[in-house]
N, C-alpha and C positions, 0 to 999 in steps of 0.2 A: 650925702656925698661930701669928701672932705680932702682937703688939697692933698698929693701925693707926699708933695715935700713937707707938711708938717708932719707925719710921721714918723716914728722911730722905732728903729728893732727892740724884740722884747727880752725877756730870759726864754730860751729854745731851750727844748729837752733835748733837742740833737744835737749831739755831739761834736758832729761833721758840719756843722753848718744846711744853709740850703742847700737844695739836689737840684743842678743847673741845666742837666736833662729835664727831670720833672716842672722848672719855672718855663722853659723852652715847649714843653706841648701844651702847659696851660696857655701860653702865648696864643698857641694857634688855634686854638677852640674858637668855635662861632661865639656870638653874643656875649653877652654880659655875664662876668665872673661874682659868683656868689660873694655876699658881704665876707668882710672879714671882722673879727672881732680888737678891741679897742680900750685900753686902757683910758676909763674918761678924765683921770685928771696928769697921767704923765705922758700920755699921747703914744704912747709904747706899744706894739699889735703882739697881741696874746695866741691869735690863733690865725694863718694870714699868712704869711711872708713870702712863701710860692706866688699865693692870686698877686701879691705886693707887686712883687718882683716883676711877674707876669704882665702886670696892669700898665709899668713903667717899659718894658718891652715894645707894646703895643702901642705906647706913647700919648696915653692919657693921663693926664692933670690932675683926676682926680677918680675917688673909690669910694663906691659904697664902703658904709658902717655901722657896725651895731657897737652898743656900748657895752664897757664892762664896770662893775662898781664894785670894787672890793679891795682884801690888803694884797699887797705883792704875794704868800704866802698861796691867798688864794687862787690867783692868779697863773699863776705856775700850774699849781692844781687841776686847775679848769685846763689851762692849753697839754698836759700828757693828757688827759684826758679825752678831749674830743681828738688829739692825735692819733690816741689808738682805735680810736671807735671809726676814724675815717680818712682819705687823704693816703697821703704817703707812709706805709707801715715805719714804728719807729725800731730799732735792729733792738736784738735783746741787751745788748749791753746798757743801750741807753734807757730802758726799760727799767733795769734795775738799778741804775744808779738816779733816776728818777723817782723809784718808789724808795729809795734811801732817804731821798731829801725831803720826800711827803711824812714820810716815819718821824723826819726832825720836825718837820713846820706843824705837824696836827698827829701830835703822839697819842689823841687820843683814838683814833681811825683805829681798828679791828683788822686785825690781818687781812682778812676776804675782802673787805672794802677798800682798802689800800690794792691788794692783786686787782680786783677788779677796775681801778682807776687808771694803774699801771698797765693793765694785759699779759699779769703773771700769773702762777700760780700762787696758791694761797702757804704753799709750804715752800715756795722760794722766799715767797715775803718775810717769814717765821724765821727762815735762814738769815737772811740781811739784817732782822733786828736783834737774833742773838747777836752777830759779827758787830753788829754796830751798837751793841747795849754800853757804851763808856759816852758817846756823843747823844744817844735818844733817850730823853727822858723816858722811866719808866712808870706807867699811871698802873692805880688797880684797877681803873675803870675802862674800858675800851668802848664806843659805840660804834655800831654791826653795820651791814647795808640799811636793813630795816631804819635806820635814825633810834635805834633804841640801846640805854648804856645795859654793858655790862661786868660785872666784877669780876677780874683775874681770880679771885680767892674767893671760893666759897664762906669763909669763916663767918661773914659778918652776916650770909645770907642766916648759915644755922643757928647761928645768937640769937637773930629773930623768930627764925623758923622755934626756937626752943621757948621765946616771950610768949610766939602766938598759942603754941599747943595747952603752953598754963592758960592763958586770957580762954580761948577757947577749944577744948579738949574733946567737945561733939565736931569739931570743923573737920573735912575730910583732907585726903592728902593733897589734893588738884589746889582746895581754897588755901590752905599755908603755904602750898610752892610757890601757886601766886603771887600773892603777899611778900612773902619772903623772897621772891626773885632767884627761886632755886629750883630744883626738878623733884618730882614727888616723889622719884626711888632715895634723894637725899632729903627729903621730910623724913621719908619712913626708917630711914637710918636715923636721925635724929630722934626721931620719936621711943624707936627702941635704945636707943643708948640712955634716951630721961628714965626710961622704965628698969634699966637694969643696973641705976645708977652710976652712968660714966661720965663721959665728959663730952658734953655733943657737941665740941666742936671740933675733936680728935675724927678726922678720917679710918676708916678700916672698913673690911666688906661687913654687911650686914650679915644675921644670921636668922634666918626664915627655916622654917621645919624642913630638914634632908629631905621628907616624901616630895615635898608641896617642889622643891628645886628640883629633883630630877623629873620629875611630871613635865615639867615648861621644859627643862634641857630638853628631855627626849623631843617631846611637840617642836623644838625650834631646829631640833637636827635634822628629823622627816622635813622639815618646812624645806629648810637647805636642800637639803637633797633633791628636794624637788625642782627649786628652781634650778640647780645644778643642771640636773636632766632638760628641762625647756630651753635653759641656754645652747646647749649642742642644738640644739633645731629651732633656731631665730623664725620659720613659720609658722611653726607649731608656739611657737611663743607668742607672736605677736594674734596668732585665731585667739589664742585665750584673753590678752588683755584686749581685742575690738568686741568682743564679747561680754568683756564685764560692765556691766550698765554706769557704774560709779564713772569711768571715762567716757562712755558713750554718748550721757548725759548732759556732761559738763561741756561748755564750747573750751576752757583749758584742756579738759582732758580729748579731745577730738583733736586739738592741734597738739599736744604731745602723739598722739597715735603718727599721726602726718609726717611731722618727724621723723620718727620711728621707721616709718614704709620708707622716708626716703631717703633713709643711710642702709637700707636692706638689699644694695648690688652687691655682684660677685668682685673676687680678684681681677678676672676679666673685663667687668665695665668698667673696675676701675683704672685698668692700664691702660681703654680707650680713652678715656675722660684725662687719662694724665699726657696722651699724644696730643690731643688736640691743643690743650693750651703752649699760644705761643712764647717765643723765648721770651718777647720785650714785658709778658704780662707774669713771668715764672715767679718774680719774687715776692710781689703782690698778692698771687695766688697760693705760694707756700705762705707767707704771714697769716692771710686768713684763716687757711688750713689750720694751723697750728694755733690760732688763739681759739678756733671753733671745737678743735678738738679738746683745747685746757678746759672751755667752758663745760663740752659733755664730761669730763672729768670732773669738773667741782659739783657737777651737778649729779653724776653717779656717789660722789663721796659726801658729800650732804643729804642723799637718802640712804647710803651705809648708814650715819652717824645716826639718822632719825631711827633708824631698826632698832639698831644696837641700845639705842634710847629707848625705843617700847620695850624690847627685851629685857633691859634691867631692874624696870617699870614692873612687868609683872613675875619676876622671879622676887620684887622687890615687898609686891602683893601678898 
C-alpha cells in the first residue's frame, strides 16, 4: 500500500486524458480496486489512473501496488499494452499514434508484434512505418512475437545457405534453411542457381521441370476448389474438421473447433445479440468486437501465408 499523494501521473496513450465517467463507476464498486502499476524509481503510474482517480474519490490515502522496473521506453510499452488487453478500450487514433512511438522507441519489434501490443492490424502498422520511415530507424533485423530475429533481406540468409551447400552438399533443404535462417523453397533456389552458375544471391523464380509444376498447380487448384465449396456450407465444413482426428486429438485443436461452433450463428442471432447490449456498455462492446475480429483476421492471414509457403515448398521440390 502506498500513500495516494506520492504518486504521479504517467506518459497515458490517451489522448484525451482520463474518462471521468469511467473514474466515477470505478468509485462506486464494492471492495477493493485492483493494484495499479508503478514506476519504482519515478513514482509515475503506468497503468492505474481510473483506480487512482477512483481510489481518491472514495477518499482513501492510500493504493495498493505492484511495481514496474524498466526504461521509460518500456514503460509506455507495457501501459498501451495491458490498455488494450483490458479496462477502458483505447479509440483508434490513439492506438496508432501509440504504435508510432513503439516503432520509434524499439525499431526492432516486427510489424505483428508491434499490432498486437497496440490492437492494430499488422498492415496498419506496415502503413505507419512507411509514412514514418524519415523518424524510425530502419533495422534489417526485426524480432517476431515468437522473441525470435529476423532478417528484412534474405541476401545474407543465401550467402550462407550457398557456404552451407559447399561445406555440406548431402545436407537436405529443411537442414540449410535451418541454418541459414531461410525457407527451403529459397535453399532450393539457391542451390540451383550454384548449379547453373549464377549468382545465388540474385532473386528470380526458380525453374523446376514444366511437368513436375503443373502436377502441384493442378493438385493445389482441386484443393481450392474444394475448400471453396465447404465454405458455402460452414456445417458441412465444420463435420469435416470435428472429424479429422489431427484436431480432435489435440486439446489446441478441440479449442480451435469450440471457437469455430461458436461464431457458427445466423444474421438473426446476431441481430438479437446486438438488441440486447445496452447503450452505456455499446462502445466497450463494439472495441472488443473489432479487436476480436482483427485477431480472427491475423489469424486467418497467417494460415493463408503458411499454405502459400507449403505451396511454394513443393512446386519448389
Amino acid at each position: 500500500m502506498v500513500p495516494i499523494a506520492s504518486l504521479l501521473p504517467g506518459e497515458s496513450p490517451r489522448s484525451g486524458g482520463p474518462d471521468a465517467e469511467h473514474v466515477a463507476r470505478l468509485a462506486e464498486l464494492e471492495g477493493p480496486l485492483p493494484a495499479i502499476l508503478v514506476d519504482r524509481h519515478t513514482m509515475r503510474v503506468i497503468d492505474g489512473m481510473h483506480r487512482l482517480m477512483a481510489a481518491f474519490l472514495r477518499g482513501q490515502e492510500a493504493i495498493e501496488v505492484e511495481w514496474f522496473d524498466g526504461t521509460t521506453e518500456d514503460a509506455f510499452l507495457y501501459a498501451v499494452e495491458v490498455n488494450v488487453a483490458h479496462g477502458l478500450p483505447l479509440s483508434q487514433a490513439d492506438r496508432r499514434a501509440a504504435a508510432a512511438r513503439i516503432m520509434a522507441s524499439h525499431p526492432q519489434m516486427s510489424d505483428r508484434t508491434i499490432a498486437a501490443a497496440a490492437g492494430l492490424g499488422a498492415k496498419a502498422v506496415a502503413t505507419i512505418r512507411r509514412s514514418s520511415s524519415e523518424t524510425v530507424p530502419q533495422l534489417n533485423v526485426r524480432v517476431g512475437r515468437d522473441g525470435r530475429s529476423r532478417p528484412l533481406s534474405s541476401a545474407s540468409g543465401r550467402r550462407r545457405a550457398a557456404e552451407l551447400i559447399a561445406e555440406r552438399p548431402g545436407a537436405s533443404l529443411r537442414e540449410v534453411a535451418r541454418l541459414a535462417g531461410i525457407s527451403p523453397a529459397t535453399v532450393s533456389d539457391v542451390r540451383r542457381k550454384l548449379e547453373s552458375g549464377e549468382d545465388p544471391v540474385a532473386t528470380g523464380p526458380a525453374s523446376p521441370g514444366a511437368a513436375s509444376v503443373a502436377r502441384v498447380r493442378v493438385s493445389q487448384q482441386r484443393s481450392a476448389r474444394g475448400v471453396r465449396q465447404l465454405a458455402q456450407d460452414p456445417e458441412q465444413a465444420m463435420e469435416k474438421l470435428a472429424r479429422d482426428p489431427s484436431l480432435r486429438h489435440k486439446e489446441e485443436g478441440r479449442l480451435l473447433l469450440r471457437l469455430l461452433r461458436q461464431n457458427m450463428i445466423g444474421a438473426r442471432e446476431w441481430s438479437d445479440l446486438t438488441a440486447v447490449v445496452p447503450s452505456h456498455c455499446g462502445a466497450l462492446v463494439v472495441s472488443l468486437a473489432r479487436q476480436f475480429a482483427e485477431i480472427w483476421r491475423e489469424f486467418a492471414q497467417e494460415l493463408d501465408e503458411r499454405s502459400r509457403s507449403a505451396d511454394d515448398l513443393a512446386v519448389a521440390e
